[in-house]
MARKOL-694676 format. One record per residue (C-alpha): residue number from 0; residue in one letter; chain; x, y, z. Coordinates in steps of 0.001 Angstrom, whole numbers, always signed. Layout:
N
<atom k="NUM" r="A" c="A" u="X" v="Y" w="Z"/>
...
***
This chain:
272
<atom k="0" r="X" c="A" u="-59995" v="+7470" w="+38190"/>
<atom k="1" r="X" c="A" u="-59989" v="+9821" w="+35649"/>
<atom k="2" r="X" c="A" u="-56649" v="+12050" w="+34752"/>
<atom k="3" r="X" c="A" u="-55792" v="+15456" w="+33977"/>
<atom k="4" r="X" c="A" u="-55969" v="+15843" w="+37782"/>
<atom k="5" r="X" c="A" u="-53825" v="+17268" w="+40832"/>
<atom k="6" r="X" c="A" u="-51198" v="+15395" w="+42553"/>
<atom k="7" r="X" c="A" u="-49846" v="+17249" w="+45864"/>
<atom k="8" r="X" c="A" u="-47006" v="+15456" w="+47468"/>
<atom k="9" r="X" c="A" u="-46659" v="+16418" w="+50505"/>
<atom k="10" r="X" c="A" u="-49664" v="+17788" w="+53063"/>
<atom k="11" r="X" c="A" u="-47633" v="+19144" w="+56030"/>
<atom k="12" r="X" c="A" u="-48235" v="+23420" w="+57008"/>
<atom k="13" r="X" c="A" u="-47854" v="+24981" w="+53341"/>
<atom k="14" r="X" c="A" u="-49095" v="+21750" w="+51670"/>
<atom k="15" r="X" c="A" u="-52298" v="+21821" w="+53573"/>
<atom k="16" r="X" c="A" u="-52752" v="+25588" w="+53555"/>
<atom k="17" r="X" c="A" u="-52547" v="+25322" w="+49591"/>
<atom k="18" r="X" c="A" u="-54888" v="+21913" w="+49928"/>
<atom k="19" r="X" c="A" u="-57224" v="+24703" w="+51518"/>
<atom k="20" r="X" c="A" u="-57076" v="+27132" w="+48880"/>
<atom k="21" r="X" c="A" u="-57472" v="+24856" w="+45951"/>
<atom k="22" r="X" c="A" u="-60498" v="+22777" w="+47131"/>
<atom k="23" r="X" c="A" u="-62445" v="+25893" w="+47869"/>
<atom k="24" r="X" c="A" u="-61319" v="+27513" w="+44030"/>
<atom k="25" r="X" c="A" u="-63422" v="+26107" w="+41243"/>
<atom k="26" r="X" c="A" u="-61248" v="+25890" w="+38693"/>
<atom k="27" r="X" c="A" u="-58412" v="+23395" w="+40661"/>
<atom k="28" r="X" c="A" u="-57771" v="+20526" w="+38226"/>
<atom k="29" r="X" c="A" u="-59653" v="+17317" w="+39860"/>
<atom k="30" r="X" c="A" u="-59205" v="+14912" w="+41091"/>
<atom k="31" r="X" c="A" u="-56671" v="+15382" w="+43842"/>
<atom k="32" r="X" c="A" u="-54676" v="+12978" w="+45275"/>
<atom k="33" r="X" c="A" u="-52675" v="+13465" w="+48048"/>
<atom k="34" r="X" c="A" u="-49726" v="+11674" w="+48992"/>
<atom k="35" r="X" c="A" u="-49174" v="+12169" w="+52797"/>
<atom k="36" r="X" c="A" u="-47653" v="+9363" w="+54842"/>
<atom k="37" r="X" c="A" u="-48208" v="+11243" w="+57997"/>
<atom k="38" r="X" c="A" u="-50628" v="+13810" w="+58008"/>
<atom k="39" r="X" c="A" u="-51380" v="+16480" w="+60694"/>
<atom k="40" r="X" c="A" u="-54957" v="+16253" w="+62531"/>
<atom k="41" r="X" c="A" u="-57343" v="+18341" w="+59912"/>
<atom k="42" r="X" c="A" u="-54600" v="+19020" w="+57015"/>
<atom k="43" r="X" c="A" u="-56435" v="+16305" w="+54496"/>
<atom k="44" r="X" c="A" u="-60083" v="+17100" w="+54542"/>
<atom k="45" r="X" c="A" u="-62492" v="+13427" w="+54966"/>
<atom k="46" r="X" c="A" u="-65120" v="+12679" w="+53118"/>
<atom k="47" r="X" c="A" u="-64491" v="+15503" w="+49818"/>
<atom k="48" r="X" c="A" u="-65620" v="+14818" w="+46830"/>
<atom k="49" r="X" c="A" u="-62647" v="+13983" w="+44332"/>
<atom k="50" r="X" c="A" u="-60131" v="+13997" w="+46823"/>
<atom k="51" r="X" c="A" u="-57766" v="+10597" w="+47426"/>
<atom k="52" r="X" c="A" u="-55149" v="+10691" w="+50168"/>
<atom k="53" r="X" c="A" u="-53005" v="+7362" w="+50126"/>
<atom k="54" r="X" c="A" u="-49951" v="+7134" w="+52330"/>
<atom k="55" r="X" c="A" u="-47351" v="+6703" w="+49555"/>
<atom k="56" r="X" c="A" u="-46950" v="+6915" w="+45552"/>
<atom k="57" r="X" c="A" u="-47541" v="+3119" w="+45257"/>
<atom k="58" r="X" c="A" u="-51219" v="+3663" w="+46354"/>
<atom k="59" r="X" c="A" u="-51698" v="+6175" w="+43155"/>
<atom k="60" r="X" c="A" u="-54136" v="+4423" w="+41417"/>
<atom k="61" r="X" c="A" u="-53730" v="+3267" w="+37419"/>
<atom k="62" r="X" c="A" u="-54149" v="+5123" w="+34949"/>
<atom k="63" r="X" c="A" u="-54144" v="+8227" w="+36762"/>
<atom k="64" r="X" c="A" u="-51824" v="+10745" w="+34392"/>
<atom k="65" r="X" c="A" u="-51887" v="+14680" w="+36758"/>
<atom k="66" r="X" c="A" u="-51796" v="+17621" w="+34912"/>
<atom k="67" r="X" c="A" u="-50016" v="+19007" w="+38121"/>
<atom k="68" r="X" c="A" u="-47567" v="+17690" w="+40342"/>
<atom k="69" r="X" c="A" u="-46863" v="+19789" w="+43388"/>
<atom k="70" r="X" c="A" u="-43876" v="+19342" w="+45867"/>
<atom k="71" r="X" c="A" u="-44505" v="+20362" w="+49293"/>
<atom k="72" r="X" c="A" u="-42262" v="+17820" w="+51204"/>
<atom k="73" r="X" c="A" u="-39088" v="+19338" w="+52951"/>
<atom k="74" r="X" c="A" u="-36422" v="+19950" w="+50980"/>
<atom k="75" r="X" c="A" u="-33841" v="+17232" w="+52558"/>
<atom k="76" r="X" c="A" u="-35780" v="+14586" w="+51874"/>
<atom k="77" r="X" c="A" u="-36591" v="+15423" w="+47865"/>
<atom k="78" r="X" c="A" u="-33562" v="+12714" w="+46855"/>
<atom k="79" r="X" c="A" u="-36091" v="+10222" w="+48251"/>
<atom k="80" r="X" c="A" u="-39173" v="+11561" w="+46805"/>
<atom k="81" r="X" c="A" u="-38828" v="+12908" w="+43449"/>
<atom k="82" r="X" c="A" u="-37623" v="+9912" w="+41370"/>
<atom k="83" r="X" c="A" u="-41128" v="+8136" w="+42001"/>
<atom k="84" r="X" c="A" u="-42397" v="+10694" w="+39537"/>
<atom k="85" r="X" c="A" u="-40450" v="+11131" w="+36992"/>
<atom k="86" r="X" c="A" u="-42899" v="+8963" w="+35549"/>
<atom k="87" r="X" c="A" u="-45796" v="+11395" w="+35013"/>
<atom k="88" r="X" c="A" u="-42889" v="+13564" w="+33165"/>
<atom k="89" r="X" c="A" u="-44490" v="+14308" w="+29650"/>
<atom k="90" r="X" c="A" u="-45671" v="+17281" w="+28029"/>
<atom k="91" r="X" c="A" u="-49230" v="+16856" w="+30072"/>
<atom k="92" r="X" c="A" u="-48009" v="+17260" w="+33005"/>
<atom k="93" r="X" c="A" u="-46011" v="+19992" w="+34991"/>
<atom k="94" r="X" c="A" u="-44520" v="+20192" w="+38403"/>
<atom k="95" r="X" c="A" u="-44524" v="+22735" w="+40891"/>
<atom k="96" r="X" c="A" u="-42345" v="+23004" w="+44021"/>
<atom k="97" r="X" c="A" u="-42471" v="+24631" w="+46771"/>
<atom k="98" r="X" c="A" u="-39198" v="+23478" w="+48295"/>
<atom k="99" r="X" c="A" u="-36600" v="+26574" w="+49339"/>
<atom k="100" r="X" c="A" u="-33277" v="+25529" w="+47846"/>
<atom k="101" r="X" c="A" u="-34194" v="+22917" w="+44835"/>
<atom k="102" r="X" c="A" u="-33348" v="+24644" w="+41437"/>
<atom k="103" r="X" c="A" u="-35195" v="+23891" w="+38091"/>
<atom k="104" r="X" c="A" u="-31212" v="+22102" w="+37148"/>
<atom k="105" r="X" c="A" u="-31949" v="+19924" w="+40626"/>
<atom k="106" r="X" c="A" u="-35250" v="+19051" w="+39335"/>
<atom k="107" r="X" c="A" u="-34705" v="+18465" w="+35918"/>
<atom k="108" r="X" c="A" u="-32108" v="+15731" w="+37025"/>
<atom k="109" r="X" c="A" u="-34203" v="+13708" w="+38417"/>
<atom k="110" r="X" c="A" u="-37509" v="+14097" w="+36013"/>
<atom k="111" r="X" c="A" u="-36120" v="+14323" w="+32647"/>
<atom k="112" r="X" c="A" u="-34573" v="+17404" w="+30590"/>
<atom k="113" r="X" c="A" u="-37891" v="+17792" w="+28737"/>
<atom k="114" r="X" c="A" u="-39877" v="+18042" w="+31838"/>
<atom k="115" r="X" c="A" u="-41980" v="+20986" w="+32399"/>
<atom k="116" r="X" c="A" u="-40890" v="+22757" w="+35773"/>
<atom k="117" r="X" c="A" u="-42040" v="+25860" w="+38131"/>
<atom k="118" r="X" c="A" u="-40168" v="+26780" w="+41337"/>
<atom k="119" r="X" c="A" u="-41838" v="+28841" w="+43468"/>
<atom k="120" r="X" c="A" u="-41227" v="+30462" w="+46955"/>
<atom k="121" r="X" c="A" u="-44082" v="+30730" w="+49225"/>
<atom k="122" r="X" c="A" u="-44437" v="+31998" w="+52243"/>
<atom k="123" r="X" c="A" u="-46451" v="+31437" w="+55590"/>
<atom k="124" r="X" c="A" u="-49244" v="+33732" w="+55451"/>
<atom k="125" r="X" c="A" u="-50382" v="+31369" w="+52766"/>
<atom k="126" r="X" c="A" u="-51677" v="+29460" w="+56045"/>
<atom k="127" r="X" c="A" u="-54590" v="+32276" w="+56366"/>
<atom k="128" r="X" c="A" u="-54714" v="+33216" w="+52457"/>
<atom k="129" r="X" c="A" u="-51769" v="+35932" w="+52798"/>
<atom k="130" r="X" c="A" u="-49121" v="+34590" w="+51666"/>
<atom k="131" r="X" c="A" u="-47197" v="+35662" w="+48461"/>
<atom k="132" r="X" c="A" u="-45324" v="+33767" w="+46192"/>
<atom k="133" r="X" c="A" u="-42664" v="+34450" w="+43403"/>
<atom k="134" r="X" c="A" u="-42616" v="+31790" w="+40625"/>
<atom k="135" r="X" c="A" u="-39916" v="+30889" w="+37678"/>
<atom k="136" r="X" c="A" u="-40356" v="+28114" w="+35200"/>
<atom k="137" r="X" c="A" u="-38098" v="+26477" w="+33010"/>
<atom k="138" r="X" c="A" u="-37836" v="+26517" w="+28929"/>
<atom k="139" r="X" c="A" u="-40209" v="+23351" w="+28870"/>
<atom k="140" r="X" c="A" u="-43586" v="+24922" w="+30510"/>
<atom k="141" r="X" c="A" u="-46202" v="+26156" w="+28247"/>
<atom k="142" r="X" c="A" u="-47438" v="+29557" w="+28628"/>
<atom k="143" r="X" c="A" u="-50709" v="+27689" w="+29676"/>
<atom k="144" r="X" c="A" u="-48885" v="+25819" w="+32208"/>
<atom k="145" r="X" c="A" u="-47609" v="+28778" w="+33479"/>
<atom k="146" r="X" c="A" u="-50856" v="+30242" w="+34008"/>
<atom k="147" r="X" c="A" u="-52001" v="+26687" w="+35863"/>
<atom k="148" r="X" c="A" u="-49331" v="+27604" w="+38635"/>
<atom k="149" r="X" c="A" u="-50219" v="+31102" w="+39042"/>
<atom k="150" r="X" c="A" u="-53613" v="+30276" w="+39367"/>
<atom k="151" r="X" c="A" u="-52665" v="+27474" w="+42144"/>
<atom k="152" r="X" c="A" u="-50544" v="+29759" w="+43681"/>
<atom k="153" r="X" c="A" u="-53187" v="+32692" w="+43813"/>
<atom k="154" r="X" c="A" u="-55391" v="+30612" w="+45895"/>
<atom k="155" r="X" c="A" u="-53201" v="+31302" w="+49112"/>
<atom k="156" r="X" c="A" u="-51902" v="+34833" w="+48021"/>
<atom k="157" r="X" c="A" u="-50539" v="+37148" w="+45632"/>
<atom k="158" r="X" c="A" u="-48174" v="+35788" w="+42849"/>
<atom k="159" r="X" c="A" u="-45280" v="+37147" w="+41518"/>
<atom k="160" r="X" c="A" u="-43148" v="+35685" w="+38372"/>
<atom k="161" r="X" c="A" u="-39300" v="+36315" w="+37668"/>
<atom k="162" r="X" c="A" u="-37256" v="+35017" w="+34318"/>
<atom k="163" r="X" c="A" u="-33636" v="+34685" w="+36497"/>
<atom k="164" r="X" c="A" u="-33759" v="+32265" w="+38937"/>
<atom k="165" r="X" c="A" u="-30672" v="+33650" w="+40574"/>
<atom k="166" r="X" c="A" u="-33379" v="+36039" w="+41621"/>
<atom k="167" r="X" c="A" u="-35702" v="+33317" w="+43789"/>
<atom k="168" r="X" c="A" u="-32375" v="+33763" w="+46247"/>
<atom k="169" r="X" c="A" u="-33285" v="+37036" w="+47330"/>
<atom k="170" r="X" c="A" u="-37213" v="+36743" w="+47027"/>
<atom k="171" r="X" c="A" u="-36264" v="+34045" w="+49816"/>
<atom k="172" r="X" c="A" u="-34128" v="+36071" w="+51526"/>
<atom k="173" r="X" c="A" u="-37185" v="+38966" w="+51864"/>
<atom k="174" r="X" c="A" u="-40350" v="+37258" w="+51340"/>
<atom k="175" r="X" c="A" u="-39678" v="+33583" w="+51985"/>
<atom k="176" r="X" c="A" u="-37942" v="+34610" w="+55334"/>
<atom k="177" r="X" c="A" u="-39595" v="+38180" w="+56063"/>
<atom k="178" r="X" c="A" u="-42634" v="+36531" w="+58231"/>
<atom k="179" r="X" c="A" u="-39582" v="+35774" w="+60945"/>
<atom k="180" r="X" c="A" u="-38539" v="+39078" w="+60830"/>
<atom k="181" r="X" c="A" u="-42706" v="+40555" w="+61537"/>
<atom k="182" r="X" c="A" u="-42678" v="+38289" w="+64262"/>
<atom k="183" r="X" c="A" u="-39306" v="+39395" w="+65839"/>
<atom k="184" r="X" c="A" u="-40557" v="+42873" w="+65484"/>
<atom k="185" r="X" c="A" u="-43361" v="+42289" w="+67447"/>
<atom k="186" r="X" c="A" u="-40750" v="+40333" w="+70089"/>
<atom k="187" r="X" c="A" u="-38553" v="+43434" w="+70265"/>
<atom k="188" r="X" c="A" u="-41752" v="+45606" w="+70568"/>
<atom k="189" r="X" c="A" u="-42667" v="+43590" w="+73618"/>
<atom k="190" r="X" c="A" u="-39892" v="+43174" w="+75195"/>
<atom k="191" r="X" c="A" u="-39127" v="+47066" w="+74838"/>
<atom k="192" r="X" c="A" u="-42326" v="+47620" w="+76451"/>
<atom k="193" r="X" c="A" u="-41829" v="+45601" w="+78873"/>
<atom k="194" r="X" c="A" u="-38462" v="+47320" w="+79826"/>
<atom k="195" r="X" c="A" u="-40782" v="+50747" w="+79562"/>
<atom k="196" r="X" c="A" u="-42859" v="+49365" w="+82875"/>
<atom k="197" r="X" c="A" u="-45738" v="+47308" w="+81095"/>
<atom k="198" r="X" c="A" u="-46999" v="+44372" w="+82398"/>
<atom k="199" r="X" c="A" u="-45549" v="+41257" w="+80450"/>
<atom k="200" r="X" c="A" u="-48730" v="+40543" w="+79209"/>
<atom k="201" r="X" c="A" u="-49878" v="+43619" w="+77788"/>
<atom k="202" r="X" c="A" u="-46672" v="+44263" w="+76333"/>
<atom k="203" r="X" c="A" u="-46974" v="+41585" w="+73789"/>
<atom k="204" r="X" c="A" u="-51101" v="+42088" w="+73395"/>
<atom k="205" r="X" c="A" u="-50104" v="+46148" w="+72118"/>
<atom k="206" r="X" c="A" u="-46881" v="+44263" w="+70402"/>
<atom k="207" r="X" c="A" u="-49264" v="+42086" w="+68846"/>
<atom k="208" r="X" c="A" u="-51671" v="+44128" w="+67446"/>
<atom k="209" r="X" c="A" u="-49854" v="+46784" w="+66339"/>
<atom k="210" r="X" c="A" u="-48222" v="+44686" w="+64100"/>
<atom k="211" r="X" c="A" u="-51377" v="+42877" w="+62819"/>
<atom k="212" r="X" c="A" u="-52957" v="+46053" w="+62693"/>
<atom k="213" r="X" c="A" u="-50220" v="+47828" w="+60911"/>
<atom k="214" r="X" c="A" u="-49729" v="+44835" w="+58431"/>
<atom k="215" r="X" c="A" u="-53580" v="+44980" w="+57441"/>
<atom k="216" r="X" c="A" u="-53298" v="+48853" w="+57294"/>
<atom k="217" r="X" c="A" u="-50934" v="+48414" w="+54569"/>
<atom k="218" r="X" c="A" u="-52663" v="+45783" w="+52845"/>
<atom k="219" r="X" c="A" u="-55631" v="+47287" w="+52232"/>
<atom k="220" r="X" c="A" u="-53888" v="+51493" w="+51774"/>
<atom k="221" r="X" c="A" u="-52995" v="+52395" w="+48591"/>
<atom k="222" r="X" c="A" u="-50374" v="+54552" w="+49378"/>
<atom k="223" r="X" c="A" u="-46551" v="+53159" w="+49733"/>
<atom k="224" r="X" c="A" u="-45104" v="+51935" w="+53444"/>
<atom k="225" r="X" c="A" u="-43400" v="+55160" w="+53532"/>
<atom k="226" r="X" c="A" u="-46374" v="+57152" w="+52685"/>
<atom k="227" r="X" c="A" u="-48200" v="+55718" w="+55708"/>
<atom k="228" r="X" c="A" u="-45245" v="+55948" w="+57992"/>
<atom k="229" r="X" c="A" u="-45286" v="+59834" w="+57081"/>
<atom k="230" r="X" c="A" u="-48922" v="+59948" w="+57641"/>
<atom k="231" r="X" c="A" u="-48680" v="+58819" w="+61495"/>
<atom k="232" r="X" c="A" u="-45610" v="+60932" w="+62430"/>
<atom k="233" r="X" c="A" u="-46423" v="+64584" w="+63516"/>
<atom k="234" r="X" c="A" u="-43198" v="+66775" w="+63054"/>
<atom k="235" r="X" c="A" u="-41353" v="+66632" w="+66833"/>
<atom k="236" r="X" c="A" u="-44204" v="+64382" w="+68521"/>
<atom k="237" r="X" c="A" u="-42831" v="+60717" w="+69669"/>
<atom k="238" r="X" c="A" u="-42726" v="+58791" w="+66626"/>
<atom k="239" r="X" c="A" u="-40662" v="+61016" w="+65445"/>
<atom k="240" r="X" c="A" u="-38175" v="+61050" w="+68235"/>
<atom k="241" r="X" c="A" u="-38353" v="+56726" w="+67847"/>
<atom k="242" r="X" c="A" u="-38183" v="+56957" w="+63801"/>
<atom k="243" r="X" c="A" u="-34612" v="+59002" w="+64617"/>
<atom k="244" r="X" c="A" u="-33507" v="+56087" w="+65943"/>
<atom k="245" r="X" c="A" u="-34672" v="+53542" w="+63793"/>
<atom k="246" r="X" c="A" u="-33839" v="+55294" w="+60912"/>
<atom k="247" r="X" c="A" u="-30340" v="+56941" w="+61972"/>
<atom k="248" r="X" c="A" u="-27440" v="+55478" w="+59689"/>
<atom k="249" r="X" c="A" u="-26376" v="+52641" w="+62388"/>
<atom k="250" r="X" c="A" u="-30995" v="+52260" w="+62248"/>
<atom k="251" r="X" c="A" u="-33231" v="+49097" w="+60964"/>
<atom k="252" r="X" c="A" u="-32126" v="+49408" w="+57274"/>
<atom k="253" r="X" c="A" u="-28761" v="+48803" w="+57380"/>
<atom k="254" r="X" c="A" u="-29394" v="+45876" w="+59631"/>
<atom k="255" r="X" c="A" u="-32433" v="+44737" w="+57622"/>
<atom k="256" r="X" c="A" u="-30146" v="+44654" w="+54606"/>
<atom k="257" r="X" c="A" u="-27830" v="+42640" w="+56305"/>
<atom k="258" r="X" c="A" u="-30038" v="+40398" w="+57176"/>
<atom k="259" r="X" c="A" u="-31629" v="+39676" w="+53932"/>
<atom k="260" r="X" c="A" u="-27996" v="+39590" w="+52374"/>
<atom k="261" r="X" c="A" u="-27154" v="+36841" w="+55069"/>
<atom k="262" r="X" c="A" u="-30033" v="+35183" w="+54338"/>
<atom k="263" r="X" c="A" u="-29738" v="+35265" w="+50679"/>
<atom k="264" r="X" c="A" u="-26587" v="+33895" w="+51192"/>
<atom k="265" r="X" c="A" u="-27423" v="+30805" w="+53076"/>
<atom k="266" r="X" c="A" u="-30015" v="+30432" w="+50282"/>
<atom k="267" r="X" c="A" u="-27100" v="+29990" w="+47850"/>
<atom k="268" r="X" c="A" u="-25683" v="+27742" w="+49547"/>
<atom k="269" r="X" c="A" u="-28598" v="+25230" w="+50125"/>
<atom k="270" r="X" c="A" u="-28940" v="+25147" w="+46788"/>
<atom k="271" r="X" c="A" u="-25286" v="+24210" w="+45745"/>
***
């Protein structure tokens, strides 16, 4: 097999969503081999050119040197994982994980001090080609290998690069997190329609896809959020009267910021 290839470790939800992205992209290194032990129904495509699943690192065949090693296992069980490739560490090769709470330090214990690292946060969306992901490297990756993980990265969403990794904390807390709190908006939005009189049903179909409407809306606008939000409220109509609510002093942002700092928090801590 020949080398200079991709290596993904790890094909569960966000491995398999980025295993999507890169075989449809031209210019993914190949071949790819996938380590997967367990794979969900459809996550490894059959019968793809230059693509090898095997169940576990022994089964990488000889010879075969990655240009890329990606980490999409979950992060409690990287102590069991990542030693098995510390021997692909060399200044060929660079490795990308997507694992929330693994720092470049925890990474660079286990593959070497010269190792060439990127940690990244994705997010879910990356399942339909939304997603967006912030990315920080350490001293040892090339400005070429750099570009290698933001082009990986692009192939599921927008990509985002920061030099303090202190900062991959709170890109967690809003972005790694912030699909949970869409979804609980659209909860709330159901359930207060519901309360309202609506049937059950249709509570959560408006709930729905206002949301996904709303969320495409400001993906494809150029204007800001709050541009948009002042383009849909009429001076004393009913958003207006809700928007006094949600934006009073005790309103979402307070409670938003809360959140994120809670969650920013816990993201701290994982990483130790």
């Amino acid at each position: 097999m020949d080398t200079a290839g991709l290596l993904l470790v790890g094909c569960g939800k966000m491995g398999g969503a980025m295993l999507a992205g890169w075989l449809a992209a031209d210019s993914t290194p190949h071949p790819v081999v996938v380590v997967e032990p367990n794979p969900a129904p459809g996550s490894v495509p059959t019968g793809q050119d230059g693509l090898l699943h095997i169940a576990t690192a022994a089964g990488i065949p000889a010879g075969f040197r990655p240009e890329v090693v990606v980490f999409a296992t979950k992060p409690q069980v990287m102590d069991d994982v990542v030693p098995a490739y510390a021997r692909f560490a060399g200044p060929g090769t660079v490795f990308v994980s997507v694992a929330a709470g693994r720092t470049l330090a925890y990474f660079g214990r286990h593959l070497g001090a010269t190792a060439a690292i990127v940690r990244t946060m994705p997010n879910t969306p990356a399942q339909v080609g939304r997603g967006i992901t912030v990315c920080c490297a350490n001293a040892a990756t090339t400005t070429a290998q750099r570009a290698l993980a933001d082009r990986l990265m692009a192939a599921v969403g927008d990509v985002g690069w920061v030099e303090d990794e202190a900062l991959i904390d709170a890109v967690t807390a809003v972005s790694g997190s912030g699909p949970a709190y869409a979804f609980l908006l659209a909860e709330c939005m159901a359930e207060a329609g519901r309360e309202a009189g609506l049937p059950e049903d249709l509570a959560m179909r408006l709930a729905r896809a206002t949301v996904a409407g709303a969320g495409e809306l400001l993906h494809r606008a150029a204007e800001s959020a709050g541009q948009l939000r002042r383009n849909v409220t009429s001076p004393n109509g009913t958003t207006a009267a809700a928007l006094e609510v949600l934006m009073a002093p005790d309103g979402l942002q307070p409670l938003m910021s809360r959140a994120v700092a809670a969650a920013a928090r816990r993201s701290r801590e994982l990483a130790g």
